[in-house]
N, C-alpha and C positions, 0 to 999 in steps of 0.2 A: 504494500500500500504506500503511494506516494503520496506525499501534500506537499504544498509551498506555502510559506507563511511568509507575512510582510513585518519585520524584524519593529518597525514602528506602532502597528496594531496592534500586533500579539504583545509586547512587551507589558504593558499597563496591566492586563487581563491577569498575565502570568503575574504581577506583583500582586493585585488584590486577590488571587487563586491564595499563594503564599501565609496571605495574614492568617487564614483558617487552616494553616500546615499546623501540624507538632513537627518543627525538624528536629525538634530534638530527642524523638523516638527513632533514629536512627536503624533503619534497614524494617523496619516494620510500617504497615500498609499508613497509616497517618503522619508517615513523615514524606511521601508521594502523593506525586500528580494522578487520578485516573482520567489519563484519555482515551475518548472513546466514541464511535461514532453510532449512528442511532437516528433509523429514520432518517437516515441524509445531511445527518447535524451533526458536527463536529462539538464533542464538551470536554470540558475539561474539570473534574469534580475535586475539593479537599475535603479534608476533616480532622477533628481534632477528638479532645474530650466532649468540647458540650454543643460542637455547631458543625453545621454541613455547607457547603456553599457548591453549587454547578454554577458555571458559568457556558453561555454559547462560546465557542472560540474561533474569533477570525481567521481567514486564511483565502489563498488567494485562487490556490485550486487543488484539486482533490481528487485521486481515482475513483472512478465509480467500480462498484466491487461489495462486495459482502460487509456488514457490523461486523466492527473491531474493539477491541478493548483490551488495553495496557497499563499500568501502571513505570513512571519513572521517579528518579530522585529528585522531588521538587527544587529543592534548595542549585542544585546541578546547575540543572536543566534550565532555571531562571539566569544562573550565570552565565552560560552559555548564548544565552542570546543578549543578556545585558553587555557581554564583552564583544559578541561577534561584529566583525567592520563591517559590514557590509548589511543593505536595510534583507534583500531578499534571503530566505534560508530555507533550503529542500530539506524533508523528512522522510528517510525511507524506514516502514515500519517493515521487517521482518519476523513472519508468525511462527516459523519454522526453529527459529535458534532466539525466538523473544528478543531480540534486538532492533535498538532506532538507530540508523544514521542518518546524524546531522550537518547541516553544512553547503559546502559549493565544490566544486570544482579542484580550486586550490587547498581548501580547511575542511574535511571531515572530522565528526566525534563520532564513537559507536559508545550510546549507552545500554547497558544491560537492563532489562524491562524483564516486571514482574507480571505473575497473572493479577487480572483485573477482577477475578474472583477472590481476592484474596480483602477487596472492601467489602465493608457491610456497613450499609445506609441504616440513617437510623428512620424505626418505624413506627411511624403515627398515624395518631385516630383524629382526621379531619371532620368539621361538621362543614352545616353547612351556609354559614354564616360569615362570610368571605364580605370585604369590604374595600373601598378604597382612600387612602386618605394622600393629601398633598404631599409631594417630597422635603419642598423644603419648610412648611409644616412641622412633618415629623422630624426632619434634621436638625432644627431650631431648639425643638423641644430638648433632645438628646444633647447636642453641643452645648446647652444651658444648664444641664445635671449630672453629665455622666460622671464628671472629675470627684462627685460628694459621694459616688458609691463607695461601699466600707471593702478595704480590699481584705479584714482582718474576717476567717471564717468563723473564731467566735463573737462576732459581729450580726450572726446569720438570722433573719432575713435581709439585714442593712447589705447585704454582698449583693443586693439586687438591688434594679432599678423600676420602682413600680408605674407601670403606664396604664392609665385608665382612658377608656374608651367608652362613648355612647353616640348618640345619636348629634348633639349640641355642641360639644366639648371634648377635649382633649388635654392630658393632665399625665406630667412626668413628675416624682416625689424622688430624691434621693437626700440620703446622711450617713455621715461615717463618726458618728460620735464629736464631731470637732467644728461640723456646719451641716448646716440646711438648704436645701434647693430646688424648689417648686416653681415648675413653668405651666402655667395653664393659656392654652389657645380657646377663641370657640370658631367653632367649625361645624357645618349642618354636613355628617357624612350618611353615608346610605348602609348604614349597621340596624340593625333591629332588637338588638337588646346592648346592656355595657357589658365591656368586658375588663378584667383585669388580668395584665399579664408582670410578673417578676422575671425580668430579663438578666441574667445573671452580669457580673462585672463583664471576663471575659468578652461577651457579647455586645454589652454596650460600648468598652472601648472600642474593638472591632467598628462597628458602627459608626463613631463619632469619626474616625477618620476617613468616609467614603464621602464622594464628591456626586452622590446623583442627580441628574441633569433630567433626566426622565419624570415630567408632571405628576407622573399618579405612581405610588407603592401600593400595590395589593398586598391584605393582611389576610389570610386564613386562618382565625384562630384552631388551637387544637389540642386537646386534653393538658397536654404536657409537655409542648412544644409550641415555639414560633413558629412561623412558616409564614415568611414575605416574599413575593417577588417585585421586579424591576427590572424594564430596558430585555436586556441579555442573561440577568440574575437569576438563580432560584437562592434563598438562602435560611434554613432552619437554624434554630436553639431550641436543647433544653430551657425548659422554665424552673426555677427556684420551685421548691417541694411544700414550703409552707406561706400561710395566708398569712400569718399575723403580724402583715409590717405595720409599725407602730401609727397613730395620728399621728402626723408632723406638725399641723393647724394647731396644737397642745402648744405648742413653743411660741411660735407665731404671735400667739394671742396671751400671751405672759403681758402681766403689768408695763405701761410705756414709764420709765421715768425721767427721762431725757431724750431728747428731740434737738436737731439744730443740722443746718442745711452751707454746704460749703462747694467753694467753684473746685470741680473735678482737675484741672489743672491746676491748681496751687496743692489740691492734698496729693497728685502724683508725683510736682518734683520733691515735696517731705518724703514721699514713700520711696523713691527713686536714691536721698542721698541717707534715710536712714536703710536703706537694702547695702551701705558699704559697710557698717557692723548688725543687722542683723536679719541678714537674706533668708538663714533658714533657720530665724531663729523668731522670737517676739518683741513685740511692740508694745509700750503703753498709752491707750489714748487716755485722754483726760479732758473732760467738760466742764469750762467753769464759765469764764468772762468769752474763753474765747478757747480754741481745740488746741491741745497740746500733744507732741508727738514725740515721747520720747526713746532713747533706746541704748543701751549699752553693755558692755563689754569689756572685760578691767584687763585682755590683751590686745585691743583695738581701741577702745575709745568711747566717751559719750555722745551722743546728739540732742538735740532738743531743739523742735521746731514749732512753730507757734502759728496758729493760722486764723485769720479773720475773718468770723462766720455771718450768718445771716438767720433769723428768727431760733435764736439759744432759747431752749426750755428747759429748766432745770440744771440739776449737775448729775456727774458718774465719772466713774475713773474705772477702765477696764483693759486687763493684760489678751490679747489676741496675737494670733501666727499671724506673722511677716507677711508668708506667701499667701496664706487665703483671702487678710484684707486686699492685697493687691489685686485680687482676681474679680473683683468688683469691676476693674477697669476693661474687662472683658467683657462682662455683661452688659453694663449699664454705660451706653453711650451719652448721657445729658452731659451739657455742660454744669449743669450743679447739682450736688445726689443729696440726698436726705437721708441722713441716718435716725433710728430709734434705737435708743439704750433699753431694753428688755430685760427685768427682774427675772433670773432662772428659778434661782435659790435666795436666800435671805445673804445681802452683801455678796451675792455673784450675778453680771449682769453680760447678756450678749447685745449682739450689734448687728440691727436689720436695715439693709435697703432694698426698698422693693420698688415697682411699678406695677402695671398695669395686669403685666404679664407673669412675671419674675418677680419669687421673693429668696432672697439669699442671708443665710444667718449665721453669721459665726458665735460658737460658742466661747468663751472665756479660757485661758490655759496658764497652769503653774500661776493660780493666784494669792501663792503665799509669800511667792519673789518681789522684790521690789527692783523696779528699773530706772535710773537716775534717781 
């Protein structure tokens, strides 16, 4: 079996094929490509632990001839065409001795190829309540919560990213013990009852970093798996086993004790020169006449920078991670943000900015340290 593939096309495919490899179960079926033809379609399927991905796979021409299926070394096989000089690159599949070669004229590879019977897809119970919802939509939602899932699995349900679905509205929840991150959309889609799905970590970073360009993602829900397509995509997860992720609205709606609204560029360049002692480390904000931002370090140095706000309600003084206030700058595009200081506990307070759409909450860390 011959193909030719165009070295520019195929490349991209084979990188996001990749993301859903294990290459690091080396020489067993999850750390390879299966490609495979079917019905006249060239695919190219991975997997991992907890996801499955096929994709269509471009190519420029193809014997016509009987269903094939192989397996190669992902991780290889992507180098391989990531280093080859040239865009066009022939594939001769050999049934006989399981072998690809690749290449031109000048530059062949012979890869050793396994059977394709050696994947096992995973198998799910679809209904039949398939829907469709926007891509960049649901990309929005995800890119605005995934980074709050708990990577820690005594953390469990928090290792998922729970996404609610109905008819009206759309609603991504995540937290890792140290912040909060609620995106809600509303959106008239064509489901007929809600659904709730816990997309596990793995999955949801997967996700946040695809670029889909294709208007509509179709969702299948399915007992115990996702199951979305898109464009050229098919792509399943396992779902998380239990229901009980926590209210997050619980936090949200804690006592306001302080309020006070400041220009998103002056609190960047404070965050920008206190990140030169404590990038991955904490900050003290502090509410009084006016916001105060301290931070130190007794092998680097102190800071303290002082900023002038707009409608101060009250006071609070509250120790918060470096890096998650700064991630506010991600979310929340306004030129001026508005913070709420939030009662957790008796003398511990978090720190909300929300809008319309987005509410993002950091909780309080090592509040028995004093900073400056």
């Amino acid at each position: 079996m011959k193909i030719t593939f165009s070295r520019t096309s195929t490349l991209p495919i084979l990188k996001q094929a990749l993301k859903t490899c294990n290459t690091k179960s080396k020489g067993k079926a999850d750390s390879e490509f299966l490609i495979y033809k079917e019905d006249d379609i060239l695919k190219i399927t991975s997997i991992n632990e907890i996801s499955e991905q096929t994709i269509t796979l471009p190519h420029e021409q193809i014997d016509e001839g009987d269903d094939f299926k192989f397996s190669i070394n992902a991780a290889l096989f992507l180098e391989f065409f990531n280093q080859f000089p040239e865009d066009k690159i022939q594939c001769i599949y050999k049934e006989e001795d399981n072998t690809l070669i690749a290449g031109n004229k000048k530059t062949k590879m012979a890869f050793p190829c396994g059977k394709g019977d050696d994947f096992s897809s995973f198998q799910i119970t679809s209904t039949d309540d398939e829907f469709e919802i926007e891509s960049n939509l649901f990309m929005a939602l995800i890119k605005n919560t995934y980074f709050s899932v708990s990577s820690d699995w005594q953390n469990a349900p928090l290792t998922a990213l729970k996404l609610t679905v109905d008819y009206n509205h759309v609603k991504a929840e995540s937290c890792d013990l140290g912040r909060i991150s609620i995106a809600c959309k509303e959106s008239h889609l064509n489901c007929n009852k809600s659904h709730v799905f816990l997309i596990p970590k793995e999955a949801v970073d997967f996700l946040s970093t695809l670029n889909i360009s294709d208007l509509k993602i179709t969702i299948y829900p399915c007992k115990k798996h996702l199951k979305m397509s898109w464009g050229n995509t098919l792509y399943i997860s396992l779902l998380e086993g239990s229901h009980n992720f926590p209210d997050l609205n619980v936090w949200l709606e804690k006592p306001t004790v302080a309020k006070v609204k400041v220009l998103s560029s002056e609190l960047q360049n404070a965050l920008k020169l206190s990140s030169l002692i404590a990038k991955d480390s904490y900050i003290k904000l502090q509410l009084d006449d006016k916001l105060y931002i301290s931070a130190a370090d007794d092998s680097v140095g102190i800071l303290k920078y002082s900023l002038d706000c707009e409608d101060i309600e009250g006071k609070c003084e509250i120790l918060v991670s470096h890096r998650s206030f700064l991630k506010y700058f991600d979310l929340f595009q306004d030129l001026k943000l508005e913070f709420e200081f939030k009662e957790i506990n008796e003398n511990s307070y978090g720190i909300l900015c929300n809008n319309k759409d987005i509410n993002h909450m950091i909780f309080p860390v090592k509040a028995n340290e004093q900073v400056g």
